[in-house]
C-alpha positions as CSV (number, residue, x, y, z in Angstrom):
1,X,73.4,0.1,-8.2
2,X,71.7,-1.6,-5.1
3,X,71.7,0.5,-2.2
4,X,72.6,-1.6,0.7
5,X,72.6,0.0,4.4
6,X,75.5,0.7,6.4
7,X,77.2,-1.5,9.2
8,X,75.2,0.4,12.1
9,X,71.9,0.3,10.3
10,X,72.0,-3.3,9.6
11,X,73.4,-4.2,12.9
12,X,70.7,-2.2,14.1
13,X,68.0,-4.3,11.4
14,X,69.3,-7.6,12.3
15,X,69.1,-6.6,16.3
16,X,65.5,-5.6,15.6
17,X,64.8,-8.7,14.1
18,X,66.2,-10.8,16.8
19,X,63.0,-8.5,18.6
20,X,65.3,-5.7,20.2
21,X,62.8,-3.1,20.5
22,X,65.9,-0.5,21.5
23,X,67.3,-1.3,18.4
24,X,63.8,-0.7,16.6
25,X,63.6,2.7,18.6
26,X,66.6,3.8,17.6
27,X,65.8,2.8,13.7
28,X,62.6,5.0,14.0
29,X,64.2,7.7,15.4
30,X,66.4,7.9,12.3
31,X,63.8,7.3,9.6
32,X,60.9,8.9,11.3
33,X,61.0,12.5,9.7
34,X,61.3,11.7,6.3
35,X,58.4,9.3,6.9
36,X,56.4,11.5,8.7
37,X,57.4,14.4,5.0
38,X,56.2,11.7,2.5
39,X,52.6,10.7,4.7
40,X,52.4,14.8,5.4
41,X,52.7,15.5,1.5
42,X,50.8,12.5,0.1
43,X,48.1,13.3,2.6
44,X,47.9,17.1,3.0
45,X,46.7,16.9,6.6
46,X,48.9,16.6,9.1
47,X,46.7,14.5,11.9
48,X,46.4,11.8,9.3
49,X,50.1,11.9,8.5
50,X,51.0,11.5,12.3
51,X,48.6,8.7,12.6
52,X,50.0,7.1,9.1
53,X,53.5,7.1,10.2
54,X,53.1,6.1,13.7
55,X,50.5,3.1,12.0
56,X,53.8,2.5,9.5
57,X,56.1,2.2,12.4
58,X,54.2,0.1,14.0
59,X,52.8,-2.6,10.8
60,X,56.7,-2.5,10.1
61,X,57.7,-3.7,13.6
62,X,55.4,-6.9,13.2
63,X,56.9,-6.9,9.8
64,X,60.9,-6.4,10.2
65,X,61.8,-9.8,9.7
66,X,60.7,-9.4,5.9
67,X,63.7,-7.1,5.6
68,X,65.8,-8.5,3.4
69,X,69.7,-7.5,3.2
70,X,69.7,-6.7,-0.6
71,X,68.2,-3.4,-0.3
72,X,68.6,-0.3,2.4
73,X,65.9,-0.2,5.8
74,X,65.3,3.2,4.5
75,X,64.2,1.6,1.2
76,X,62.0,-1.0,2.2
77,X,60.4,0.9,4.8
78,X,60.0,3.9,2.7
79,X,58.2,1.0,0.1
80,X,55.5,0.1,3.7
81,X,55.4,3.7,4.2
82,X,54.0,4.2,0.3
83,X,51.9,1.1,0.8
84,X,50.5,2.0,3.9
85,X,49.0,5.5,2.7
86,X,47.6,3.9,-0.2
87,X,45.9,1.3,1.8
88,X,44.8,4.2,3.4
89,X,43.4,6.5,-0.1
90,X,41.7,3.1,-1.1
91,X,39.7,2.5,2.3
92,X,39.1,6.5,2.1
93,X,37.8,6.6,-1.0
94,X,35.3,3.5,-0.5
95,X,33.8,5.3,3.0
96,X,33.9,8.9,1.9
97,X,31.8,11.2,-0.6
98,X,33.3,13.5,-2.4
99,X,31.3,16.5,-0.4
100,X,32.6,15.8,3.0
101,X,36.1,15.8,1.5
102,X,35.2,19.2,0.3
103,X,33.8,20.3,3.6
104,X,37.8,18.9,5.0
105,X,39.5,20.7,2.6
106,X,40.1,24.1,4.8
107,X,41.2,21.5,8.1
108,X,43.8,19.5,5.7
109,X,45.5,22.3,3.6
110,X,48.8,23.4,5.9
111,X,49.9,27.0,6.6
112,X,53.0,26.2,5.9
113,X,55.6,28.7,5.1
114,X,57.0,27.4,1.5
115,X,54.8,28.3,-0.8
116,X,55.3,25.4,-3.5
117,X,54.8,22.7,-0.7
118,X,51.5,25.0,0.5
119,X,50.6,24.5,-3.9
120,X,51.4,21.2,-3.7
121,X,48.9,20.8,-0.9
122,X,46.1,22.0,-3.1
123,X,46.5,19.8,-5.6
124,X,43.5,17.0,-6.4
125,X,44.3,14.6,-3.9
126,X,45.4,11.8,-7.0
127,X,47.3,14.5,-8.4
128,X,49.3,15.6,-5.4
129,X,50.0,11.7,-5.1
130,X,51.3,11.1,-8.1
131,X,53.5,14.1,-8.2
132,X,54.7,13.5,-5.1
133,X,55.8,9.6,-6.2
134,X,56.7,10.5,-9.2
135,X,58.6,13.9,-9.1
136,X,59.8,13.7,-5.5
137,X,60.1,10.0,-4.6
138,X,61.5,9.0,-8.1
139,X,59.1,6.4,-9.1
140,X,58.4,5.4,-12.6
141,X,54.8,5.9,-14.2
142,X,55.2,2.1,-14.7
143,X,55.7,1.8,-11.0
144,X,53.2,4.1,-10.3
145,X,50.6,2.4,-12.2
146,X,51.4,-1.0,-10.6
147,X,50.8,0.7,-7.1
148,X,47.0,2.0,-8.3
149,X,44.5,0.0,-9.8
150,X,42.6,1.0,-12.7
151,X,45.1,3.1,-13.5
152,X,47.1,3.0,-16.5
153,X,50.3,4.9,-17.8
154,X,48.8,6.8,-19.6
155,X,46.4,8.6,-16.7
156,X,49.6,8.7,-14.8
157,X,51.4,10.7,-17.2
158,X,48.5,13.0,-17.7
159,X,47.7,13.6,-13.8
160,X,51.3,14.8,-13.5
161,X,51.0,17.1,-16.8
162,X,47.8,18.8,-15.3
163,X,49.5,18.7,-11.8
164,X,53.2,20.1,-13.2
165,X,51.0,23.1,-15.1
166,X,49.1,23.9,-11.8
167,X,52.5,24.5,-10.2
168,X,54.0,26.7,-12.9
169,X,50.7,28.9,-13.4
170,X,50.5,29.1,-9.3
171,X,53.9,29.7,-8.8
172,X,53.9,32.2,-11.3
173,X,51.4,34.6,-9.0
């Protein structure tokens, strides 16, 4: 079943298009929490996640008139959002070693108050993402693989069988 959007939303879409920021404003203020959720997940620190989602916002104003009218705003800009933080992982990865992203670990780990999002937190960083994709966003391992490179199905399905087992045994204490 497509998922189109309603008659607001695209009036909204096709305003925004036309280069109404109001319209624009008023689509971010409807999408900008479970935006701001996915980068806060994917990412585990919460700085980076505000910066991620206002960077989405604004890469998918430049971008709005690629919406197309076969699929929801919610959808495709959910699909930027995705796109942006793995941009993001990739240009991490080729600056960073692996010790200073120890010596972050404390700063990006949330206090938060549910304990199974705090878990999901300390997951490896390409755990927690494929999890999150996969077990919360509803992605496919086939679609997850197409997102990374040099990974295949196969490591996909294994990150989330060490990541689902980290969540029982921690959930368990």
């Amino acid at each position: 079943m497509k998922e189109t959007d309603n008659k607001f939303i695209t009036s909204l879409v096709e305003s925004s298009k036309k280069g109404s920021r109001n319209a624009f404003m008023q689509l971010v203020e409807i999408n900008l929490g479970n935006i701001y959720l996915l980068c806060l997940r994917m990412l585990a620190d919460s700085k980076l996640a505000e910066n991620l989602t206002k960077e989405v916002f604004l890469l998918s104003w430049k971008n709005i008139k690629q919406v197309r009218t076969d699929t929801s705003f919610a959808k495709w800009l959910h699909g930027f959002a995705v796109f942006t933080i793995l941009q993001n992982f990739r240009k991490k990865n080729s600056e960073l070693s692996k010790a200073s992203e120890i010596q972050n670990m404390g700063r990006k780990i949330s206090a938060s108050s549910n304990s199974l999002e705090r878990i999901i937190y300390q997951l490896d960083e390409m755990e927690r993402m494929i999890f999150i994709l996969h077990d919360i966003e509803n992605y496919s391992v086939e679609e997850i693989a197409d997102l990374f490179e040099n990974i295949s199905v196969n490591d996909i399905k294994s990150y989330l069988f060490v990541a689902r087992n980290y969540l029982v045994e921690e959930l368990k204490k």
